[in-house]
VMD Tcl script that draws the C-alpha trace (Angstrom):
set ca {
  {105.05 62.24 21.74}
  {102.75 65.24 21.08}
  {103.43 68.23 23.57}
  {100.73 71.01 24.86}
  {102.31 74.25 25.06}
  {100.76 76.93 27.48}
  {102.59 80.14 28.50}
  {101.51 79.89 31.86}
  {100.90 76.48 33.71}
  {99.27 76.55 37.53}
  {99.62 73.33 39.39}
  {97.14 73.05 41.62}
  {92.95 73.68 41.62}
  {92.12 75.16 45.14}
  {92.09 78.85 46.28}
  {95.26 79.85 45.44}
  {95.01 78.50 41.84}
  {92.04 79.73 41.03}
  {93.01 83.20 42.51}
  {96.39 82.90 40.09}
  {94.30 82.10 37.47}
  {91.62 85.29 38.07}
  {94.82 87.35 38.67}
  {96.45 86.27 34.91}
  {93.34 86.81 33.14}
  {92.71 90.16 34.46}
  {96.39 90.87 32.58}
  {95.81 89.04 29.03}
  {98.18 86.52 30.12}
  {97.46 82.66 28.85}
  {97.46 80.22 31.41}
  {96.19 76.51 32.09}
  {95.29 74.98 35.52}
  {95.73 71.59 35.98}
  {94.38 69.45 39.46}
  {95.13 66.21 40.13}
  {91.47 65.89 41.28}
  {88.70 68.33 41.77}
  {88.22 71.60 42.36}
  {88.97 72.54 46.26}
  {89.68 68.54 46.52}
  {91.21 68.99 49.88}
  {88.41 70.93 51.22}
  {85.74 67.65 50.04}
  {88.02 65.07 51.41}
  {90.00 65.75 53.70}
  {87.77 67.59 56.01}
  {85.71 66.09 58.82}
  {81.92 66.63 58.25}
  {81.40 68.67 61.56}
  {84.03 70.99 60.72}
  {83.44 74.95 60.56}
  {85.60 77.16 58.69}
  {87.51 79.76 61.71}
  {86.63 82.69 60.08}
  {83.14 84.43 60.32}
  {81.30 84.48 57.22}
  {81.56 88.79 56.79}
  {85.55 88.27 56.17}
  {85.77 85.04 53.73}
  {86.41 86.83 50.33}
  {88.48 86.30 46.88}
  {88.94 90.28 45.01}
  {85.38 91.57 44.35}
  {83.80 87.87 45.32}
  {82.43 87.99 48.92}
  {81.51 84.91 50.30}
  {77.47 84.37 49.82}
  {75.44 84.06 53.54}
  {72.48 84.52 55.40}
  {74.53 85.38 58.75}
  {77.75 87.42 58.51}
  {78.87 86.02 62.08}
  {78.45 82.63 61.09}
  {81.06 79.90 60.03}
  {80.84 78.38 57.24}
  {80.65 74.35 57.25}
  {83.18 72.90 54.41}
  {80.98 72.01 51.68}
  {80.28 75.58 51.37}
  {83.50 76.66 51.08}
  {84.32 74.22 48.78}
  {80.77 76.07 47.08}
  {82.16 79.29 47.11}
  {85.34 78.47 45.68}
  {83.67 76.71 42.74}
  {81.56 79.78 42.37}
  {84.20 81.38 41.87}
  {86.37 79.77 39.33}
  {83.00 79.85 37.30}
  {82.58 83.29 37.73}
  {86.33 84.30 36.25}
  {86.22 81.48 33.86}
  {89.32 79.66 35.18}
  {90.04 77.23 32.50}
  {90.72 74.65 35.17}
  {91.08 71.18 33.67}
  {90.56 68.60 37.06}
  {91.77 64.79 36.33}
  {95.53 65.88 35.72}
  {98.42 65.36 38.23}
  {101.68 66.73 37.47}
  {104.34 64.13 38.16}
  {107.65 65.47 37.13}
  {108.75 69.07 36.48}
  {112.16 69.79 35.63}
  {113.87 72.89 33.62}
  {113.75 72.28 29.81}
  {117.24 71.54 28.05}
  {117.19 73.35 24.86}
  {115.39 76.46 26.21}
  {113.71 78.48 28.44}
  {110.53 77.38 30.67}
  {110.08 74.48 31.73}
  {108.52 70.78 31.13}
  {105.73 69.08 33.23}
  {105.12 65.31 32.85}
  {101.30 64.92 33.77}
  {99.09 61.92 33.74}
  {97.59 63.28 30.20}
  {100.88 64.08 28.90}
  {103.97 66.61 28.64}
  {102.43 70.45 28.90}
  {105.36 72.95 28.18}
  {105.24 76.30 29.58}
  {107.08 79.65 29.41}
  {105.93 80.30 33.79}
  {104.98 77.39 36.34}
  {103.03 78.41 39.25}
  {103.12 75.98 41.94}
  {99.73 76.35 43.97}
  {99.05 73.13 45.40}
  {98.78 74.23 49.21}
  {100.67 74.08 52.59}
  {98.70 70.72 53.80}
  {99.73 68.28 51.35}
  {101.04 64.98 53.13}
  {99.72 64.10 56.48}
  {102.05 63.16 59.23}
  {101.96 60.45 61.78}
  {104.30 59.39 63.82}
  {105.61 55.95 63.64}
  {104.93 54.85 67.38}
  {102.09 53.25 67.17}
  {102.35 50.12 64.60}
  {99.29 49.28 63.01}
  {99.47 45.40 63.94}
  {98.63 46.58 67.70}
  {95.02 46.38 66.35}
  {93.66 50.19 67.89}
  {92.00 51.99 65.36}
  {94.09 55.08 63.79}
  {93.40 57.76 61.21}
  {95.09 60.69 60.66}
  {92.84 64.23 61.09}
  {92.60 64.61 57.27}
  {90.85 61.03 57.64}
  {88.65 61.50 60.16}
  {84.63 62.01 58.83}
  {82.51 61.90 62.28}
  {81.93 59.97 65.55}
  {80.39 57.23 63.97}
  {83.34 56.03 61.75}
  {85.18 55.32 65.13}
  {85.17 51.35 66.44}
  {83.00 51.88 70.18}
  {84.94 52.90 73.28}
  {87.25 55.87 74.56}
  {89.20 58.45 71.60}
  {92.87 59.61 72.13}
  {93.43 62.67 70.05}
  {96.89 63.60 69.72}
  {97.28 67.21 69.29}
  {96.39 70.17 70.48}
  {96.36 72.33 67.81}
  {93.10 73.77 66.21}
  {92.20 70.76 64.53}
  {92.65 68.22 67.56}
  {91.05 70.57 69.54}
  {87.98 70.84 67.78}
  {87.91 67.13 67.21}
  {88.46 66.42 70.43}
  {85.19 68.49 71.70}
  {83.13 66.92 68.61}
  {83.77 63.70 70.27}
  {82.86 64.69 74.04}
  {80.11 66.56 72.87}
  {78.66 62.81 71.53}
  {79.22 60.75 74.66}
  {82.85 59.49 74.24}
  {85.10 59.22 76.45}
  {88.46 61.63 75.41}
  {91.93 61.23 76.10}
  {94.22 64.89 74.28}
  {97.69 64.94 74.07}
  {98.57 68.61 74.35}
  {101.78 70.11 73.52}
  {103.03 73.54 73.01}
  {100.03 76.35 71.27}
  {98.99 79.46 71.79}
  {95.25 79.79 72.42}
  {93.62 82.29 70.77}
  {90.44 84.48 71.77}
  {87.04 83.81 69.82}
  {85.70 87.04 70.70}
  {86.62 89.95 72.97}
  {85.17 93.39 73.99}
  {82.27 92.39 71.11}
  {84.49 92.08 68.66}
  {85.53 88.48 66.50}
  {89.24 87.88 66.38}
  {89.07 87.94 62.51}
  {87.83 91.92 63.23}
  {90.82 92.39 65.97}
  {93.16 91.21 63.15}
  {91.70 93.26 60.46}
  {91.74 96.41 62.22}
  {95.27 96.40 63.86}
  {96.42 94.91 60.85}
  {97.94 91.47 62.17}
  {96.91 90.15 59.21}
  {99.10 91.60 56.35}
  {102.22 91.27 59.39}
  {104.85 90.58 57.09}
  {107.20 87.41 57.15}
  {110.36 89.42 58.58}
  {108.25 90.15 61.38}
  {107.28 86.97 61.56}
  {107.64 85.38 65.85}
  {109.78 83.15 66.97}
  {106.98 80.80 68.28}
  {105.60 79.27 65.44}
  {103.63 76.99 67.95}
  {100.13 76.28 66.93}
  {97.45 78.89 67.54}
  {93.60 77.29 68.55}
  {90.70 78.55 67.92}
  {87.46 77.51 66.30}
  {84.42 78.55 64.39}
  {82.41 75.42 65.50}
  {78.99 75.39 67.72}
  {78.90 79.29 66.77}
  {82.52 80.00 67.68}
  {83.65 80.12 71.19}
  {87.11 80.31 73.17}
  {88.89 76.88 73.93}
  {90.00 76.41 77.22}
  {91.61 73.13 77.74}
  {91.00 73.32 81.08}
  {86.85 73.86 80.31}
  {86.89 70.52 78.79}
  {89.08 68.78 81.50}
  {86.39 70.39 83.51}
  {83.42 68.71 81.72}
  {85.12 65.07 81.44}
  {88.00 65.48 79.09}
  {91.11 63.82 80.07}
  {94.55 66.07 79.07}
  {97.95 64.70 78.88}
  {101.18 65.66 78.35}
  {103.00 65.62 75.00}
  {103.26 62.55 73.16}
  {106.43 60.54 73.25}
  {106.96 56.85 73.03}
  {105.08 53.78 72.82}
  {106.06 50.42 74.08}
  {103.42 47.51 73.54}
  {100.19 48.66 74.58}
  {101.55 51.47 76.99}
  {101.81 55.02 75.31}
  {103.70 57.73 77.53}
  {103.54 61.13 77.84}
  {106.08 64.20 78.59}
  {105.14 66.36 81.61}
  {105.16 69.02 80.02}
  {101.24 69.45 80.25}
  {101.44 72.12 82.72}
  {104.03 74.18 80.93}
  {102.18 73.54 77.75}
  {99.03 75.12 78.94}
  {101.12 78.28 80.50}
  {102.27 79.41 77.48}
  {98.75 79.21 75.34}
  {97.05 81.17 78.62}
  {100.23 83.74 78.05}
  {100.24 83.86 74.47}
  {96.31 84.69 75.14}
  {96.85 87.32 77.99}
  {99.18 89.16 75.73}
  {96.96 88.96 72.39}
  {94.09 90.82 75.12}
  {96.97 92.72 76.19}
  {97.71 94.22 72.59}
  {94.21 94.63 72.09}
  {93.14 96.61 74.40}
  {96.42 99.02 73.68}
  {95.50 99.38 70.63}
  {91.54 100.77 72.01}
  {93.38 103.08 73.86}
  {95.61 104.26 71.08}
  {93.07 104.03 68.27}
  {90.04 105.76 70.82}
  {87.96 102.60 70.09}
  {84.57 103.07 72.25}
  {84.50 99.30 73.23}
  {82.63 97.63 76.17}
  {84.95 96.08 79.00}
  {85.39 92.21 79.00}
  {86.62 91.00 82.35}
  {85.44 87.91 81.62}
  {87.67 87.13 79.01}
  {90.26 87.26 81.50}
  {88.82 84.53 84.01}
  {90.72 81.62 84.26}
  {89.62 77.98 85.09}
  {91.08 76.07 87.88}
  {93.64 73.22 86.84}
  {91.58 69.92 87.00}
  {93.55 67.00 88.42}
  {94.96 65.42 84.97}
  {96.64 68.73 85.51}
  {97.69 68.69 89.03}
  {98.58 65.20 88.89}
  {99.67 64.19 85.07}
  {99.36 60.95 83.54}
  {102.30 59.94 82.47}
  {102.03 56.71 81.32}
  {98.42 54.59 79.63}
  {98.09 51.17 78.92}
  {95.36 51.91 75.32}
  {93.73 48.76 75.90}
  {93.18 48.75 79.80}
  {91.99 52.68 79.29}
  {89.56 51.16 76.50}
  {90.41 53.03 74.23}
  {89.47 51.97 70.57}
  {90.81 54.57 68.55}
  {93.85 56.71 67.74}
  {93.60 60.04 65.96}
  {96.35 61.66 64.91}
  {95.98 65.82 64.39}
  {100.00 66.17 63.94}
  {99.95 68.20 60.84}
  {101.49 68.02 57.38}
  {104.79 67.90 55.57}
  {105.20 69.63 52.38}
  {105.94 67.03 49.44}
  {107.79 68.81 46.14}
  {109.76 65.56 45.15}
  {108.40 65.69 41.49}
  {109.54 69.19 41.77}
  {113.22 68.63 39.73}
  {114.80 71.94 39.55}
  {117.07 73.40 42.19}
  {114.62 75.45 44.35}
  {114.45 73.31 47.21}
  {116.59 73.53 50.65}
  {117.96 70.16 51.82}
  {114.67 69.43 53.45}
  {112.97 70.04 50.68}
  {111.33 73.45 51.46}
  {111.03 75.98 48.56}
  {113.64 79.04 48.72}
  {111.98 81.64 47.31}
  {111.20 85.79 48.11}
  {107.60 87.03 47.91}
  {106.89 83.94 45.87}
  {109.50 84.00 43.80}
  {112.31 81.76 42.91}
  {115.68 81.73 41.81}
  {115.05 79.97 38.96}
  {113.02 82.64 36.53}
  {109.33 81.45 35.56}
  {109.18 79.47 38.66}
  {106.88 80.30 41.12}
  {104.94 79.31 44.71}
  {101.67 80.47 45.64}
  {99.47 79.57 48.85}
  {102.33 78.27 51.85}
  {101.77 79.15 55.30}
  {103.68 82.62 55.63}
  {104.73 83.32 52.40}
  {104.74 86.87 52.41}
  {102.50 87.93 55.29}
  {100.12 86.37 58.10}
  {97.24 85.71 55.39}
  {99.37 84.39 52.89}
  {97.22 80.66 52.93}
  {94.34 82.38 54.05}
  {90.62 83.36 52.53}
  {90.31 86.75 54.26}
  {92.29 90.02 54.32}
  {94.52 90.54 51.00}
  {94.81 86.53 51.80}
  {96.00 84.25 48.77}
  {94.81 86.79 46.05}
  {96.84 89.22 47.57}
  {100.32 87.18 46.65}
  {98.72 86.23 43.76}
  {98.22 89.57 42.84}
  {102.09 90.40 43.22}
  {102.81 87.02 41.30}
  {100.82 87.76 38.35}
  {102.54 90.89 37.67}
  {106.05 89.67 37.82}
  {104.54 87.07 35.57}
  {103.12 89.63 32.86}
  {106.36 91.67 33.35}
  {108.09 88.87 32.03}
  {106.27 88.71 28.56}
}
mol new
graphics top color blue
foreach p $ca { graphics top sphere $p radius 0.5 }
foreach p [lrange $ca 0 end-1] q [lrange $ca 1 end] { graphics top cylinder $p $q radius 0.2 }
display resetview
């Protein structure tokens, strides 16, 4: 069997790839890129169709490639993201070749590098750079078995209102995703059922400034890992209907129902911890002390900003609140669908070279592994805030770093 030989092999065709690949080229150094489907795949299919990117338009950038707009305080709907990142492997000539999955990857036994089984072949290279994203297999949680004949779809499933059989919605999760889902789907007449659980709510705006700009400027977004909090608890906010604050309590307020953490299911009856109280504290603290920092920061950088005391209003708790639901019979409630907005799990298993923990998470510094040659680009946190991220030093900041241990090596 005939086998390609690249110095430089980057699995994986979204934003981080294609910001590895800009990064190698700028350095001379060969390189292939191989995705399983197309380019920015996740961003065309796995992304509901209402969906607006949470960073304004002025701060979505790869290294000399600003995103292209008509508003700079806009958000931009997936398709053009998914645009803008095919602009942009264009404009640095990524030789990206789409149709390829890597299956196996293991260590090579009579050398150096390292050998990739793909669905075109074996592709032998000196470096691997493994780019393929933090949201790679969606979870649900077995309670609910399919034969109980209620719709379900995980968030990465889930297109619009209309792909939903008629009747009420329970979203599960209250992170950004099941948050903005959730108000998609009160906003077009259904009835809404969210399971909240722990978060930290974020502002959309405050004293005239975006969050993205409050992040920039204080730096939050290049806060290394070691500084990293101990609540890793998801943060909500969202870009959509022009970008506003969520308050969970706003949408109890305009119908929404909110419930309590999700924990068991028994026949039709789905129950709920009651924890929804305590849940909704700590976003409205984690918000109060984001405000908090901000505005010591105006006083210690002399920003000339204009007050915002009503940021700092709070709504009163509506009676799902007061009195929690613990416990809902899904058919009697009439409710037709499940969605699920409970994240991802990472999924290296064709990954065959001793880099993983025990739960399968990479060990690696900045990027880089134990193993020499072997590399991850694009997780959640790899070396600062922005690590996964299109704005700030972002992705193509790591890939930056990555690229020149990478021509170092040569």
């Amino acid at each position: 069997m005939s086998v390609e030989r690249v110095e430089t092999l980057i699995a994986g065709g979204g934003q981080a790839g294609i910001a590895m690949s800009h990064q190698l080229s700028r350095r001379g150094c060969g390189h292939l890129v191989v995705e399983r489907h197309r380019i920015a795949e996740r961003w065309r299919t796995e992304r509901w169709d209402g969906l607006r990117f949470q960073f304004p338009n002025w701060s979505v950038r790869f290294p000399g490639f600003p995103l292209p707009h008509t508003d700079p305080d806009e958000f931009a709907t997936a398709a053009e993201i998914v645009d803008f990142i095919n602009a942009y492997a264009d404009a640095v000539a990524a030789p990206v070749r789409c149709g390829v999955a890597v299956t196996a990857l293991r260590q090579r036994d009579d050398a150096a590098g390292f050998l990739a089984e793909t669905s075109e072949g074996l592709i032998e290279a000196a470096n691997v750079v493994v780019a393929t994203g933090p949201y790679q297999r969606p979870v649900i949680p077995p309670l609910l078995p399919r034969e109980r004949g209620i719709f379900q779809v995980h968030a990465s499933g889930y297109r619009n209102p209309d792909q939903l059989p008629d009747g009420a919605v329970l979203v599960v999760g209250g992170g950004s995703s099941g948050a903005q889902i959730a108000e998609e789907l009160m906003r077009a007449g259904r009835r809404v059922y969210l399971s909240v659980s722990k978060h930290r709510r974020r502002p959309r705006r405050y004293r005239g400034r975006d969050l993205t700009w409050w992040w920039t400027e204080t730096g939050a977004l290049n806060l290394p890992v070691e500084q990293r909090g101990r609540d890793q608890s998801p943060m909500v906010f969202t870009g959509a209907y022009g970008g506003h604050t969520i308050d969970f309590r706003r949408f109890a307020s305009e119908g929404m129902v909110l419930l309590g953490r999700t924990e068991a299911v028994q026949n039709d009856v789905m129950f709920f911890a009651p924890d929804l109280l305590l849940s909704l504290s700590h976003g409205d603290a984690a918000y109060r002390s984001m405000l908090d920092s901000f505005d010591a920061y105006a006083v210690d950088a002399g920003l000339d900003l204009p007050e915002d005391v009503d940021a700092r209003a709070t709504e009163p708790d509506p009676p799902c609140v007061t009195e929690p639901i613990r416990q809902l019979n899904l058919h009697d409630s009439g409710i037709g669908a499940v969605i699920w907005a409970t994240g991802y799990a990472l999924d290296f298993g064709w990954i065959d070279v001793p880099v993983l923990n025990e739960g399968g998470i990479p060990v690696h510094r900045a990027g880089v592994t134990a193993v020499p040659g072997l590399y991850f680009l694009g997780l959640h946190w790899l070396t600062r805030r922005a690590s996964s991220m299109l704005v700030g030093e972002g992705v193509a900041g790591d890939a930056i770093y990555l690229a020149n241990q990478i021509a170092a090596r040569r």
